[in-house]
C-alpha positions as CSV (number, residue, x, y, z in Angstrom):
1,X,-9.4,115.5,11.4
2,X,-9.8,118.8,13.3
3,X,-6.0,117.9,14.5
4,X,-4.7,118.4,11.2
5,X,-7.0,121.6,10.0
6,X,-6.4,123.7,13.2
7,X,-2.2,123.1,12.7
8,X,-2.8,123.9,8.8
9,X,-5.2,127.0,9.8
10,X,-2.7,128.2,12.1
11,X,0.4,127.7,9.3
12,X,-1.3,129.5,7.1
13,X,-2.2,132.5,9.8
14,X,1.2,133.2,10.2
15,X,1.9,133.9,6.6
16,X,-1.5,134.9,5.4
17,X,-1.2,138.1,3.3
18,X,-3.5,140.1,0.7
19,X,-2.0,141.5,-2.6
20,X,-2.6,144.8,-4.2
21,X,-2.3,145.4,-7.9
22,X,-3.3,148.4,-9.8
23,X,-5.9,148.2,-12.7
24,X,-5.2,150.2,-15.6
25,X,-7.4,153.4,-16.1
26,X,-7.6,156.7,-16.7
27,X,-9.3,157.1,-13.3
28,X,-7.5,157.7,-10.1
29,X,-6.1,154.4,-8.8
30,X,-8.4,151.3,-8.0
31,X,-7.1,148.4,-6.2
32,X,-8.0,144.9,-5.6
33,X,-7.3,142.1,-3.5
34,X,-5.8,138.4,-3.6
35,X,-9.0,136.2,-2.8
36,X,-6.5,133.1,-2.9
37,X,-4.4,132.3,-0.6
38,X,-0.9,131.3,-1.6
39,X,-0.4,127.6,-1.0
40,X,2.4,127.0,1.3
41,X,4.5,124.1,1.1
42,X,8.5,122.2,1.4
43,X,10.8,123.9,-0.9
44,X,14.8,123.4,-1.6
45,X,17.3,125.4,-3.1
46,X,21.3,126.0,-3.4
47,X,23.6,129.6,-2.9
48,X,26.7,128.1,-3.8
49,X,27.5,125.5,-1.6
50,X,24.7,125.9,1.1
51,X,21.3,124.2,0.6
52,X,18.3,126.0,1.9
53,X,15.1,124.1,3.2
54,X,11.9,126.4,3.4
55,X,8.7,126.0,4.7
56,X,6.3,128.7,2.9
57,X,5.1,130.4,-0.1
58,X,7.5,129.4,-3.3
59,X,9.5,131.9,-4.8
60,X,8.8,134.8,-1.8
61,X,10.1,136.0,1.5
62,X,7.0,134.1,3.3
63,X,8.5,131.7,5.4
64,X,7.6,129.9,8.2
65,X,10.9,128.0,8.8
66,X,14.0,128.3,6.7
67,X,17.0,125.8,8.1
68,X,20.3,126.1,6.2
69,X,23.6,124.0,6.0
70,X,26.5,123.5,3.8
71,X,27.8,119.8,3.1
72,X,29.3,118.7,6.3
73,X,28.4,120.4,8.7
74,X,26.6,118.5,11.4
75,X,23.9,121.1,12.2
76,X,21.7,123.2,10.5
77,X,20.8,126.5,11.3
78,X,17.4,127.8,12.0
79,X,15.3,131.0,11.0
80,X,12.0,131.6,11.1
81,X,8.9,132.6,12.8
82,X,8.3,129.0,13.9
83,X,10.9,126.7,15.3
84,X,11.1,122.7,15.4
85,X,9.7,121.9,18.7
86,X,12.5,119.6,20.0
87,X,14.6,119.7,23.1
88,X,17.9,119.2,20.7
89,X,17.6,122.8,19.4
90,X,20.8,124.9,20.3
91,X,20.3,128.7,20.8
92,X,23.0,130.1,18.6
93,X,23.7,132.6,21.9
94,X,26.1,129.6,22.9
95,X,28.4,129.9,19.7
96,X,28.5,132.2,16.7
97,X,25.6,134.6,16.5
98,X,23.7,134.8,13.1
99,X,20.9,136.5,12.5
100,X,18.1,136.0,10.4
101,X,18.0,138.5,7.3
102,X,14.5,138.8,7.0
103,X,12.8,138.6,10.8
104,X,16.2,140.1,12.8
105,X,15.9,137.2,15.2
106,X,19.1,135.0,16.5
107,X,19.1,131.4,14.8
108,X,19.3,128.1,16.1
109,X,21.1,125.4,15.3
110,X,19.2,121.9,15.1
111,X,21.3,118.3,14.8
112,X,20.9,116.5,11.2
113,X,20.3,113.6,13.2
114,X,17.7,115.2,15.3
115,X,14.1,112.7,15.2
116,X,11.9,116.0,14.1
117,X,14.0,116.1,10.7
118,X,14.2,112.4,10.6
119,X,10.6,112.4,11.3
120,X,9.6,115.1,8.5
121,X,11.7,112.5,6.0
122,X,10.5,109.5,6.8
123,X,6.7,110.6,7.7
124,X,6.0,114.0,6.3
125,X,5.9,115.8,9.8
126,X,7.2,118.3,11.8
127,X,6.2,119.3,15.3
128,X,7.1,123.1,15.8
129,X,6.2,125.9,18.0
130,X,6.0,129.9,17.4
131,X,3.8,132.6,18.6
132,X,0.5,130.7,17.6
133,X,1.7,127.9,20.1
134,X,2.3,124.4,19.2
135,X,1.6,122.8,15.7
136,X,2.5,120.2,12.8
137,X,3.9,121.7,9.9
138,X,3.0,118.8,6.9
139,X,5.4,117.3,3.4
140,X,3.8,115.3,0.9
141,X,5.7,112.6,-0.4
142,X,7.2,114.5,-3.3
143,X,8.5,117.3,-0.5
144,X,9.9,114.2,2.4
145,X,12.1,113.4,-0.8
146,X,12.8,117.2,-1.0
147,X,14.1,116.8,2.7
148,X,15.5,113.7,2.2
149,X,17.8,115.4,-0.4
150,X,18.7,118.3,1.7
151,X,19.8,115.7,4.7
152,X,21.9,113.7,2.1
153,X,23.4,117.4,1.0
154,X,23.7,118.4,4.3
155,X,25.7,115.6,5.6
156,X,28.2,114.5,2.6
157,X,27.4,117.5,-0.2
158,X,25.3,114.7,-2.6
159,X,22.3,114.2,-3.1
């Protein structure tokens, strides 16, 4: 048990955030915070042609992992503050540099075929490894057909 709540502790530490709205008075302004946590989670999506597969809070910039391909293309690339912990990951310093919009880092590129995204289909997990060390990022059924999708995309451009 504890080696699934420590991994999902740990996920969630690297995205945790509090909120601030302002409530409406004639006072100066009063503040107060989030108590929830965002749940975080697989989520797909399409700009034009490329398909983007995020690990993190829907509908925000708080990502753990973002990999991105256009039908294909044999590789996806990486971004993120966590990356699949795999030996077939290719530092993009060895071809075209990209660079994530959001963190600044250089991406990756990772193998369709590679057994961590194979894995995360078939049985809703992903070792990766970031600043918090090593962990298993998790998909429910309804998000390994998610990533089954973008593979399919990925690889032929259906789905």
């Amino acid at each position: 048990m504890l080696k699934y709540v420590i991994p999902a502790a740990a996920a969630l530490g690297l995205i945790a955030f509090s909120a601030r709205t302002e409530t409406p008075s004639a006072a100066p302004a009063a503040y107060e915070v989030q108590t929830e946590t965002p749940a975080m989670g697989w989520y797909l999506s399409r700009e034009g042609t490329m398909a983007k597969l995020a690990y993190g809070v829907a509908n925000s910039d708080q990502l753990a992992l973002m990999l991105t391909c256009e039908p294909g293309q044999r590789a996806a690339v990486v971004y993120g503050s966590v990356q699949p912990d795999t030996p077939a990951l290719i530092s993009a310093g060895y071809g075209p540099t990209e660079v994530d919009p959001l963190s600044g880092a250089i991406a990756a590129r990772l193998p369709l075929h590679d057994p961590s995204l194979r894995k995360l289909a078939r049985d809703g997990r992903m070792d990766v490894e970031g600043d918090g060390g090593k962990f298993t990022l998790a998909a429910s059924k309804t998000e390994q057909r998610v990533v089954g999708e973008f593979l399919a995309y990925c690889a032929n451009g259906r789905v």
